[in-house]
C-alpha positions in Angstrom: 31.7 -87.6 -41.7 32.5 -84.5 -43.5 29.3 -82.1 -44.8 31.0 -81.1 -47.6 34.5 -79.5 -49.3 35.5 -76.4 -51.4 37.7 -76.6 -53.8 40.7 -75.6 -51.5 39.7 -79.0 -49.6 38.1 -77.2 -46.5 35.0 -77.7 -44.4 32.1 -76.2 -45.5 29.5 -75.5 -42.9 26.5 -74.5 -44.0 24.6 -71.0 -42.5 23.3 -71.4 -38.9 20.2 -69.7 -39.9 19.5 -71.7 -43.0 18.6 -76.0 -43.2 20.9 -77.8 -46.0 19.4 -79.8 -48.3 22.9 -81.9 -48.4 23.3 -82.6 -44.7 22.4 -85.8 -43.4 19.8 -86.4 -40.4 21.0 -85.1 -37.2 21.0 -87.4 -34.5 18.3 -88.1 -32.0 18.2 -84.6 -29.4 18.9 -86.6 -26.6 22.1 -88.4 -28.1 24.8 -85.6 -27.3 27.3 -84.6 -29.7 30.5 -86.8 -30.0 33.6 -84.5 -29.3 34.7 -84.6 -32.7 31.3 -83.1 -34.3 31.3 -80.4 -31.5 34.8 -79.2 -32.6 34.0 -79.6 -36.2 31.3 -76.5 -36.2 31.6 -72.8 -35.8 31.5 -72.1 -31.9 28.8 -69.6 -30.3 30.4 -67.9 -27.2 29.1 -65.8 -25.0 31.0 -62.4 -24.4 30.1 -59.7 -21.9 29.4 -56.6 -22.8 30.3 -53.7 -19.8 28.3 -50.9 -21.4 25.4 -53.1 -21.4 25.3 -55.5 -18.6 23.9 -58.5 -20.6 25.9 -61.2 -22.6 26.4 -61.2 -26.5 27.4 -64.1 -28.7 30.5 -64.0 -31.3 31.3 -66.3 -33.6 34.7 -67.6 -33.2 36.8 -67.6 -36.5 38.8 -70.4 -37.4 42.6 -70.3 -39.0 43.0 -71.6 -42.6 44.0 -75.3 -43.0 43.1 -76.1 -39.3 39.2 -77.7 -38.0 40.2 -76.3 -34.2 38.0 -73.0 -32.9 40.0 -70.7 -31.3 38.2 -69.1 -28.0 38.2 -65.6 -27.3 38.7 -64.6 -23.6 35.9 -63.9 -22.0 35.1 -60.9 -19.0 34.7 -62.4 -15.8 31.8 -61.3 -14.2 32.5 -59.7 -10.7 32.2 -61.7 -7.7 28.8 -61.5 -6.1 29.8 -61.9 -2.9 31.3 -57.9 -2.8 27.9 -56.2 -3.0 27.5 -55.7 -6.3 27.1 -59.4 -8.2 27.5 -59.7 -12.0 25.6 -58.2 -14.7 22.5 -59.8 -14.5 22.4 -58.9 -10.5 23.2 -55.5 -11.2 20.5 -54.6 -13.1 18.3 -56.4 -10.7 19.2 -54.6 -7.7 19.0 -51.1 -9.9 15.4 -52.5 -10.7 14.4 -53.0 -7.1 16.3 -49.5 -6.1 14.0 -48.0 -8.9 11.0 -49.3 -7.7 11.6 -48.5 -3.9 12.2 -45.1 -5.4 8.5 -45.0 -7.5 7.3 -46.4 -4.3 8.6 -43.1 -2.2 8.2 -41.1 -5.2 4.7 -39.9 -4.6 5.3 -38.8 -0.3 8.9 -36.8 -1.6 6.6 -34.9 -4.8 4.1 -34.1 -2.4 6.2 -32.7 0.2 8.1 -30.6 -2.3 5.2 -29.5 -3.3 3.8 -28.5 0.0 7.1 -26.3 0.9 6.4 -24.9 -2.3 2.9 -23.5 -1.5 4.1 -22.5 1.7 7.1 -20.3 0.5 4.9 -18.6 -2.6 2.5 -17.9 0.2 5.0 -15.8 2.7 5.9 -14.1 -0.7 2.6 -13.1 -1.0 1.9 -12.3 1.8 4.9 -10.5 2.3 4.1 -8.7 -0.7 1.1 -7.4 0.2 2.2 -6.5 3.9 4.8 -4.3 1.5 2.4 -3.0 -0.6 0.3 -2.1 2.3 2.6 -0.6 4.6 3.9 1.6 2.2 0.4 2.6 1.1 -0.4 3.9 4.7 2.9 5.9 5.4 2.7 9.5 5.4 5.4 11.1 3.2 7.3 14.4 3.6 10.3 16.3 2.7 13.0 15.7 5.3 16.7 15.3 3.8 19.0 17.1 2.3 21.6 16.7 0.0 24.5 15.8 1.9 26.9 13.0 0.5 26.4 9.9 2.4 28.6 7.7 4.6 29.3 3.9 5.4 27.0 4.1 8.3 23.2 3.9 8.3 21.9 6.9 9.9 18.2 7.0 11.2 16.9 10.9 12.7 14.0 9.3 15.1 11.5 12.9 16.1 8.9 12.2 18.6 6.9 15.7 18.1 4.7 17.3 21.0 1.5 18.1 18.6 -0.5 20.6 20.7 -3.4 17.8 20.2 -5.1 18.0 23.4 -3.9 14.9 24.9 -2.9 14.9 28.6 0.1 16.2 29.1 0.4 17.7 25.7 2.0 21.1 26.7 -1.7 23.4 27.3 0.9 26.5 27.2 -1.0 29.0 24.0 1.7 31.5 24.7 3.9 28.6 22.4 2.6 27.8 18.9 2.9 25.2 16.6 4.9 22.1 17.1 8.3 21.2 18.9 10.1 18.5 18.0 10.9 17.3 21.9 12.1 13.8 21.3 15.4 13.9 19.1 17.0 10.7 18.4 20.2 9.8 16.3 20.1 6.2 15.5 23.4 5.1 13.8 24.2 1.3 12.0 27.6 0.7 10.7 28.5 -1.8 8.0 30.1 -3.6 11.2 30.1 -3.7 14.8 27.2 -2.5 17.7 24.4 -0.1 16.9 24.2 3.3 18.5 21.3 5.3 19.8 21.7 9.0 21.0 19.4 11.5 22.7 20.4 15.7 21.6 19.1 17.8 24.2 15.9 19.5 23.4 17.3 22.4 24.3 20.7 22.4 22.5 21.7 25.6 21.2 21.9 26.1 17.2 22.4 29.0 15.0 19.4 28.8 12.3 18.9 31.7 9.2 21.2 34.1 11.6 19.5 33.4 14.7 20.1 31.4 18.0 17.4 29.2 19.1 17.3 25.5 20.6 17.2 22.9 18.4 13.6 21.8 19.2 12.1 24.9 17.4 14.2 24.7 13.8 11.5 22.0 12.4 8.6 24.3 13.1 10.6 27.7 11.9 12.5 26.4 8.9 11.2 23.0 8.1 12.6 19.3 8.4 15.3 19.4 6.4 16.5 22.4 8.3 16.6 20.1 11.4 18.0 17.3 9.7 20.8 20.1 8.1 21.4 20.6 11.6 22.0 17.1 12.7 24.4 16.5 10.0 26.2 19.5 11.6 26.8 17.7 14.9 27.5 14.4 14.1 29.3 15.1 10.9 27.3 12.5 8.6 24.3 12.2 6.5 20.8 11.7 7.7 19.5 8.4 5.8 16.1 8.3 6.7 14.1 10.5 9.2 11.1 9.1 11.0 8.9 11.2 13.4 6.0 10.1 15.8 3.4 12.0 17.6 3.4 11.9 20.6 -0.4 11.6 20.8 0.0 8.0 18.8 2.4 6.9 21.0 -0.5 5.8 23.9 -1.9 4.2 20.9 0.8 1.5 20.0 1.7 1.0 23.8 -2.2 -0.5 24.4 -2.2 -1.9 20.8 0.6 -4.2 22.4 -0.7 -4.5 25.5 1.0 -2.5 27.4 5.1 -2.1 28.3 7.2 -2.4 31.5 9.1 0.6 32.7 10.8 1.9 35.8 12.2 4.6 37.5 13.5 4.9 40.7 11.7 7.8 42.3 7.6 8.3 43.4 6.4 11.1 41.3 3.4 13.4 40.8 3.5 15.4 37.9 0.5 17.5 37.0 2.7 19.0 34.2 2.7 15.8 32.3 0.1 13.8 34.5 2.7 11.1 35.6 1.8 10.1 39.0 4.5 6.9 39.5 5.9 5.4 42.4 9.4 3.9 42.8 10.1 0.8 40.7 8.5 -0.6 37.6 4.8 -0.8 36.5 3.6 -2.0 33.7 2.2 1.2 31.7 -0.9 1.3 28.9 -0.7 3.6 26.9 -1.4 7.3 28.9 1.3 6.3 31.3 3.9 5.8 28.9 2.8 9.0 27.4 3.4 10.7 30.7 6.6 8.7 31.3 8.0 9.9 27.9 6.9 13.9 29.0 7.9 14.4 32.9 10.8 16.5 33.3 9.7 19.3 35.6 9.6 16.5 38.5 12.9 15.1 37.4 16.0 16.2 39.3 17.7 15.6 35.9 15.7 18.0 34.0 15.5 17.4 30.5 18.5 14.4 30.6 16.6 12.7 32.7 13.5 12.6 30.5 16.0 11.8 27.2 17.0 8.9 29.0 13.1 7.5 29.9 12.4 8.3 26.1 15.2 5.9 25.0 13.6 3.5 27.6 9.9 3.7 26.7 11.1 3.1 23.3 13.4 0.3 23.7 10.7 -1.2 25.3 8.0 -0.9 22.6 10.4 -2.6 20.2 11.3 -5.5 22.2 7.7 -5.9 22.9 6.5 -5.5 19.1 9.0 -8.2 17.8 8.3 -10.9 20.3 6.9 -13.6 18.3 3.3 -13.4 19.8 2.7 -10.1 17.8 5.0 -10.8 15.0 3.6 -14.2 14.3 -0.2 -13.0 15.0 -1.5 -11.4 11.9 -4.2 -9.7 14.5 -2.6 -8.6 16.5 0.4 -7.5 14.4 -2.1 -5.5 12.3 -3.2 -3.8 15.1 0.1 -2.4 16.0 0.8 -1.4 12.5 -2.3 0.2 11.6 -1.5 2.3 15.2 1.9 2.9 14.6 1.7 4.1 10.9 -1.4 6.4 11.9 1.2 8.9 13.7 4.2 8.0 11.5 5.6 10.6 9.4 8.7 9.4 7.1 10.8 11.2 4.8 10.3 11.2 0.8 12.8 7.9 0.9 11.6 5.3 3.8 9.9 2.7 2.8 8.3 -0.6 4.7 11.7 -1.9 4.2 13.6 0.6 6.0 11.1 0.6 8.9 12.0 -3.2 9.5 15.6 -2.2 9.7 15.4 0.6 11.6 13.6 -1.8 14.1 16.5 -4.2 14.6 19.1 -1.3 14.6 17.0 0.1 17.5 16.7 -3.3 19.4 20.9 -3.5 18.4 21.7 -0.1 20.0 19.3 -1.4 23.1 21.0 -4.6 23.8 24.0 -5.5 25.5 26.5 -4.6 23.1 24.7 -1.7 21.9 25.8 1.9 22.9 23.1 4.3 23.9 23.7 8.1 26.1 23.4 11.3 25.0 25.3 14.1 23.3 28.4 16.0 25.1 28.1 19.4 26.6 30.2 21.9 28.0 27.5 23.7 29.8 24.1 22.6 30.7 22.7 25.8 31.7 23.5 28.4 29.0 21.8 32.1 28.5 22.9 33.5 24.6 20.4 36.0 25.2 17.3 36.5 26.9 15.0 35.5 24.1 16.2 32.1 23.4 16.6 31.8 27.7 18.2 28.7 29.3 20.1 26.1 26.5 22.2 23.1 26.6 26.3 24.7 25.0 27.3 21.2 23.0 30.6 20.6 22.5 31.1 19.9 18.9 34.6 18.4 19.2 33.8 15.5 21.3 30.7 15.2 19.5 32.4 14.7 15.8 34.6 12.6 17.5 31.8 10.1 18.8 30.2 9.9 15.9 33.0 9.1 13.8 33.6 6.0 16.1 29.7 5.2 16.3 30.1 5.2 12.0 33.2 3.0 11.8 31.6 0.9 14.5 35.0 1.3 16.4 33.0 2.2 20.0 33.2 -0.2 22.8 29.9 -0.7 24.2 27.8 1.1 26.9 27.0 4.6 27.9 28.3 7.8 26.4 27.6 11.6 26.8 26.8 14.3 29.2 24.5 12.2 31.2 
């Protein structure tokens, strides 16, 4: 039965959302609707929406002149069985995958916030080790000028004081300081690390005069010496560090000793080394003695060069093994030793000193290159003040250090030892 006509003789259906006083009474709810009624009203079909993930409902238009509804085609949902499911499981399993993540939530916040702590806290700490390192160095002119190169070019000085300490060189017909311990430590940008002894007694010309290289700090100041360097390798001093060798016993018992060796029995009242044949572990007045005897060595002063390198090798392997480094105790303890008879140029810094460290271990490992400088002859007299000096020859010399700087060297030893 019709519900009403316009005046172009079509159905009228009255609004969804609004009761008609006109229609007649609906039929009893459970009586369902004949086909006829159902395809005489407007048709509510579902849609799916794919930005949305739920379903809508469209009104489906009908043609002019005709009762039928025309159905739009609908999305199919995706077939649950590949994982993902329709809509309606989609944004059920992204439901449960947000609450399992609010459940983990809480142990992944407070681990990120642990790490956190623990990284501002080496800053600060390294921050203040900075700080405090570079409070306690002793500071004093020691380069020069001279344009730099690609390599990183340490001048290490262990200087015989005069303190009083045993084997200290008791001579007073000598004044002053010597600087008896001359290392050239060299780094290039690549390849193996270098470490070089110059003879004590090298011959230099200084202001005019000849006298061995030991003697130029004490006449004419470091940068004199470190002028001189530059001469014989042919590059620029970067940073200069001297010890003395009175706070040298000091950081060998701050860490507990070092193991050293030398193939001979000895008994030295020069330097008070009294040793026999094979290897000891040394405190720190032994090591002191090692670093000094040359009287008793058949190898003069090349022999003592090369148990310098050693006692030094040894004191950095020992100081960056992880039971000082990672003891803040004990690691204080070496540094407060070591910087209490360090004397650095106006440019080192705590930075520097850790590098300096690895270059040294570098130069003293495997692949490292360590000797000393070339000479022609070993026993030289330029006159009969300066007395008995070590001739170098500068050729060979410029033309080690040139490979040393390019890293170009194979490893092992090199010189006039």
């Amino acid at each position: 039965m019709q519900t009403g006509t316009d005046q172009g003789g079509q159905e009228q259906e009255p609004p969804s959302f609004m009761p008609s006083r006109h229609r007649r009474p609906e039929a009893a709810p459970s009586a369902p609707a004949s086909p006829a009624r159902r395809s005489g009203r407007q048709q509510e079909l579902p849609t799916f929406s794919p930005s949305s993930g739920t379903s809508t409902t469209r009104t489906a238009r009908r043609t002019s002149g005709s009762s039928r509804t025309t159905r739009r085609p609908v999305a199919q949902a995706a077939p649950s069985g590949n994982g993902w499911g329709n809509g309606s499981n989609r944004s059920n399993r992204g439901m449960l995958s947000g609450a399992a993540l609010t459940r983990r939530h809480p142990v992944r916040r407070f681990v990120a916030i642990l790490l956190l702590v623990i990284l501002l806290a080496l800053v600060v700490l390294a921050g203040c080790g900075w700080f405090w390192i570079n409070a306690k160095l002793t500071h004093e002119q020691m380069l020069t000028d001279a344009p730099g190169s690609g390599a990183t070019t340490w001048l290490l000085l262990g200087s015989d004081q005069r303190d009083g300490s045993p084997g200290a060189g008791q001579d007073t017909s000598i004044t002053g300081f010597r600087t008896d311990t001359i290392l050239v430590l060299t780094k290039p940008k690549q390849g193996a690390a270098s470490l070089i002894s110059v003879p004590r007694d090298s011959l230099v010309k200084q202001d005019g005069k000849y006298m061995k290289i030991n003697a130029v700090a004490y006449t004419s100041g470091y940068p004199s010496l470190t002028s001189q360097i530059e001469d014989i390798t042919g590059h620029k001093v970067d940073h200069v560090a001297l010890i003395r060798f009175g706070g040298l016993s000091k950081v060998v018992d701050a860490i507990g000793g070092i193991n050293l060796c030398y193939d001979a029995d000895v008994n030295d009242p020069q330097s008070g080394m009294v040793w026999s044949k094979g290897c000891h572990q040394a405190d720190g007045g032994m090591a002191l003695a090692f670093t000094r005897m040359r009287y008793s060595d058949p190898k003069g002063d090349f022999g003592r060069a090369d148990r310098q390198r050693q006692t030094i090798s040894a004191i950095t392997s020992k100081v960056l093994q992880p039971s000082i480094l990672l003891n803040p105790p004990a690691a204080g303890k070496v540094l407060s030793a070591g910087l209490d008879s360090l004397i650095v140029d106006e440019r080192t810094n705590a930075i520097d000193l850790v590098r300096m460290l690895l270059a040294f271990r570098s130069a003293s490992g495997g692949k490292g290159i360590t000797g000393s400088l070339y000479w022609t002859n070993p026993n030289y007299y330029p006159n009969w003040r300066v007395g008995s000096t070590v001739l170098l020859d500068q050729a060979r010399n410029t033309d080690l250090f040139e490979q040393l700087a390019q890293g170009s060297h194979a490893p092992g030893t090199v010189g006039g030892i």
